[in-house]
N, C-alpha and C positions, 0 to 999 in steps of 0.2 A: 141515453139517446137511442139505443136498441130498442129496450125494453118498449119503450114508446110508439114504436114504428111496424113493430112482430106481428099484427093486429092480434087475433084470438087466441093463439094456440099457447100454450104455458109448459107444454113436454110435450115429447117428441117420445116415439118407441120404436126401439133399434132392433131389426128384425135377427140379424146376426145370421150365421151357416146354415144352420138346419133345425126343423121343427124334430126329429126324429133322438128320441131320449138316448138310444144305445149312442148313435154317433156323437150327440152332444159329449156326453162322459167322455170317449174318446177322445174329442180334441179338447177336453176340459184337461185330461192328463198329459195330453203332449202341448198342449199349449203353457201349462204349470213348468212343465219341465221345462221348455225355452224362457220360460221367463224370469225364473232361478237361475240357471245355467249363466243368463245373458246379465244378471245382475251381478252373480261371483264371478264370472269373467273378469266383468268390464271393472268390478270393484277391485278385484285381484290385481290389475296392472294397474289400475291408481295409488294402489297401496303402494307395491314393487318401485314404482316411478319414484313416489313420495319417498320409500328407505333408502332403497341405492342413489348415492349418488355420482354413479357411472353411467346413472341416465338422466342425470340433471342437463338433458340437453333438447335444443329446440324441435328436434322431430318425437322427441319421447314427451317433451310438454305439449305439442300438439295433437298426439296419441292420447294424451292424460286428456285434453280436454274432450276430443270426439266419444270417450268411454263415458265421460258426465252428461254427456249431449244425450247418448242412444240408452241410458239408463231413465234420464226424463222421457226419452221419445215412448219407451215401451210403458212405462210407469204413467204415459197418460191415456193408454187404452187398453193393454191387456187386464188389467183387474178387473175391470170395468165388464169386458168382456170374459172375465170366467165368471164372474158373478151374472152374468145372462146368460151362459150352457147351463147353468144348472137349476137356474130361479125362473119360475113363470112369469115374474113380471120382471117386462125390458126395456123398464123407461129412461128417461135422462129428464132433466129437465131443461126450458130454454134455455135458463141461465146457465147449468153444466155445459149445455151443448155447444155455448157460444165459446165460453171458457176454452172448453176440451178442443174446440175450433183453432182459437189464439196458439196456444201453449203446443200445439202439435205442429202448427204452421212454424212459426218461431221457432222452433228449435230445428225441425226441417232443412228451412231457408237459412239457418246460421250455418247447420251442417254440411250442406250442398257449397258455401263459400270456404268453408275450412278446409275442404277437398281439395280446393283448386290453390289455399297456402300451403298445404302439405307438398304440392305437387312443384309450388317453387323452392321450398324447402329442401325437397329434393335435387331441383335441379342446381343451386346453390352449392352444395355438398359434394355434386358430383362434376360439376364443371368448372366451379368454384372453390377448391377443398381446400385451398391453403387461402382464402380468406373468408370461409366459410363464418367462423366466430367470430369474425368482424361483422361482416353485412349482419347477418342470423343475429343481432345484440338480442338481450332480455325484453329492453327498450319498443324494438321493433318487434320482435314477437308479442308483445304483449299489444299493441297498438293491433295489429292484423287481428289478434282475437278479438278484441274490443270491436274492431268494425265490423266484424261478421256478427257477432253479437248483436250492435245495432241497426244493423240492415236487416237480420233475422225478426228483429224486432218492431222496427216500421213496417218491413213491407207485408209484414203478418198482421198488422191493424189493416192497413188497406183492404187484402184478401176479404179479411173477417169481416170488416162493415160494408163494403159493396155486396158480399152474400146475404148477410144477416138484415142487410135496410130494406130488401122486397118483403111484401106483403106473406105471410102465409098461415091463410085461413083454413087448413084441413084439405086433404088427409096429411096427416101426421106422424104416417109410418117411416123409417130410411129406411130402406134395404142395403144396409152395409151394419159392419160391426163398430161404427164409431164414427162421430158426425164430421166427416169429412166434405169438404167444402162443392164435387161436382155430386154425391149423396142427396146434399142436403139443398142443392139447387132446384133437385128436380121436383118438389113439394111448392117450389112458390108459387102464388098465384099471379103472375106476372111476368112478362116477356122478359127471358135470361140471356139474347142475343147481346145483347150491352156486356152482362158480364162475362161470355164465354171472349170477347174480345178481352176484355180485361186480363184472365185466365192468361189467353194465349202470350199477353203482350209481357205481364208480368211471368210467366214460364218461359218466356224466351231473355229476359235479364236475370232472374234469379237461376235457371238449369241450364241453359243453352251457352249465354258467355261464360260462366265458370266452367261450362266444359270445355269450349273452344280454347281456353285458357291454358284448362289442361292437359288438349291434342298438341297445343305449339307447346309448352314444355317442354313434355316426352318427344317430341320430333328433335327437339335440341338435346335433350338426354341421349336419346338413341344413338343421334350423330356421332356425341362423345366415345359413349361406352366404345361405338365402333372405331376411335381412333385408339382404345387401349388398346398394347401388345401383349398383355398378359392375358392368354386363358382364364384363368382364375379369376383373375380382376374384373375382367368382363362380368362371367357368372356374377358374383358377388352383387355387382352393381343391377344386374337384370335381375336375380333375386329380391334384391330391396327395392325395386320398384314394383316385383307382381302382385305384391300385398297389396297396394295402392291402388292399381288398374283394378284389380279383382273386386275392391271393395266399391270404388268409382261405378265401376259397371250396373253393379247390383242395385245400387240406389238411383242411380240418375236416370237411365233407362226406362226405368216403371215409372219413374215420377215424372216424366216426360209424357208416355202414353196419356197417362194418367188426367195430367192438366192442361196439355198442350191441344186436343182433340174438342170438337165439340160436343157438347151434352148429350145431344140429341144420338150420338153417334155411342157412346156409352153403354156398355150391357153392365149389368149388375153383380152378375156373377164376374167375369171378368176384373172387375173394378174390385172386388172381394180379393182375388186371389194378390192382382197388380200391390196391393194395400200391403198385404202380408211378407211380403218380396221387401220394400224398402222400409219397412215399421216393424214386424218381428225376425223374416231371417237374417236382414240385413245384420242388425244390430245381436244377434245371437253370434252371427260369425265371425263380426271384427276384432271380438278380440282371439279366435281362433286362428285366424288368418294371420294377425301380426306377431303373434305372442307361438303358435306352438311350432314354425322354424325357427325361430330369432332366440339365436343362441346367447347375447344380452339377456333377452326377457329370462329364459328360464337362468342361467349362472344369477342373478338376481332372486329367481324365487328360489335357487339352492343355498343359496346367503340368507336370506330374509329367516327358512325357515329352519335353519342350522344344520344341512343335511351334509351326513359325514361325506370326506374327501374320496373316497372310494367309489362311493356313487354320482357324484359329480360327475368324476369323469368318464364314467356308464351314461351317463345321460347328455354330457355335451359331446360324446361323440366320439373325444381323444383315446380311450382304451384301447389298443391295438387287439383283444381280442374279438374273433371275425363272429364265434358264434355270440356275443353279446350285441356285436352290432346288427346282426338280422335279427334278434330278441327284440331289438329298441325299433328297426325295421318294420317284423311285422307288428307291433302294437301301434305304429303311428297308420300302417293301412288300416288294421281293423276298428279304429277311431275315426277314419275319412269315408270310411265303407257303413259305420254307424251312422254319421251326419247325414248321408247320402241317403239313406234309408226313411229318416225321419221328415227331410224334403218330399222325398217321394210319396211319403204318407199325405202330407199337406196339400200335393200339389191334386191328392186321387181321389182325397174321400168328401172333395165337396161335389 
């Protein structure tokens, strides 16, 4: 039906960051590295999920799924794109483009709804906690995925055939690193007023109410935590939610700018950066975020990987010795001070 409609054009050539060879290699190697990194991550706590099971539970199966989500999300553009820092030719073809169109929107739009179960998930647990494993059943969780799934998956045809059915006879170039849907708009030869309503209407049901969603949550979470009496308890519970917000932020924000704005209004560069924010850092950091406080996650990979009892408890903290714990201290800055760096690199050298 596509194919039929495209008029002339058969590939598209993705112009990507920079024509300049020194800086390509550059972010050829920090982009390799995020994208390893973000693969053994997110595959490390599928695994951990999958052995222990002391996290055979609903907020860890829904961790386990969002780690499957941001390993497709990255695995459908960054290859793609190191293989164009380094190769003179930077084509796609329609067909890829269309594809790579589908399969990036669809996992997107399932991800941006899985946000906003994890965030009743949460509030379930925490306002909820003694019938938490009742409501949270298997049954139910598995139904919430399924429908994020298929709403990811319709309303990612939609997106993709209202972009993909205008005409476009040349030129042929995107300026971005991967045919993203306001990119690859701005090539048609045909008034795109129609679709930037579209954009808007459908970025205001897939971003807009899943976040509204999960503003009132946390208004009801927050309420709670502030009727606990225990210090402690408090923290605890504001800890297991900053993971969430943090990660929420990072993704919805950009992808809001992103598609909610019209075309016209659009820089390129910008849209480059915005792109990289919810498609490679976002998905590089998630499982750093949830995984290197969450004393779960690691007693799981000190099990998984047989690590003797003495270090265990160097690592989850219990050892009463003070200089071990500023040992474990500063390694966990000088890791946040690393990441912090490699942002920075991103955010300077386009």
């Amino acid at each position: 039906f596509l194919l039929g409609n495209h008029s002339s054009l058969t590939e598209f050539i993705l112009l990507g960051f920079s024509g300049n060879t020194k800086i390509n290699v550059i972010l050829f190697s920090v982009f390799l590295f995020l994208y390893l990194v973000t693969l053994l991550g997110n595959g490390l706590i599928i695994t951990l999920i999958r052995k222990d099971s002391r996290l055979h539970t609903p907020m860890y199966f829904f961790l386990s799924v969002l780690s499957i989500l941001d390993m497709g999300y990255v695995t459908t553009t960054v290859p793609q794109m190191l293989v164009h820092l380094v190769s003179k030719k930077k084509t796609i073809s329609y067909v890829g483009c269309v594809a790579q169109m589908y399969i990036f929107l669809m996992l997107g739009i399932t991800e941006s709804w899985l946000f906003a179960i994890m965030a009743y998930d949460r509030y379930v647990a925490i306002c909820h906690s003694l019938r938490y494993n009742v409501i949270m059943s298997p049954l139910l969780c598995g139904l919430m995925v399924a429908f994020c799934g298929f709403w990811g998956t319709s309303c990612a045809l939609i997106y993709t055939v209202s972009a993909m059915i205008l005409p476009y006879c040349g030129p042929n170039e995107i300026n971005h690193f991967f045919c993203e849907v306001p990119a690859v708009l701005k090539l048609a030869c045909a008034d795109t007023s129609l679709n930037d309503q579209v954009d808007f209407i459908l970025g205001f049901i897939l971003l807009l109410v899943p976040l509204s969603l999960i503003i009132i949550v946390y208004i009801n979470i927050f309420a709670a935590i502030l009727r606990i009496r225990s210090s402690q308890g408090r923290l605890k519970a504001f800890s297991t939610c900053a993971s969430h917000i943090t990660v929420v932020t990072m993704f919805s924000i950009p992808c809001m700018v992103m598609y909610m704005r019209p075309g016209s209004k659009a820089s390129p560069e910008e849209d480059k950066k915005l792109a990289l924010f919810y498609n490679v850092i976002s998905a590089f950091l998630n499982p750093i975020i949830y995984s290197l406080r969450n004393k779960d996650v690691k007693r799981a990979f000190l099990k998984v990987t047989g690590t003797p009892e003495g270090l265990k408890q160097w690592v989850s903290l219990k050892h009463k010795d003070t200089r071990q714990l500023k040992n474990w201290n500063q390694f966990l800055f000088l890791i946040r001070c690393y990441f912090i760096k490699i942002i920075k690199i991103l955010l300077f050298l386009f």
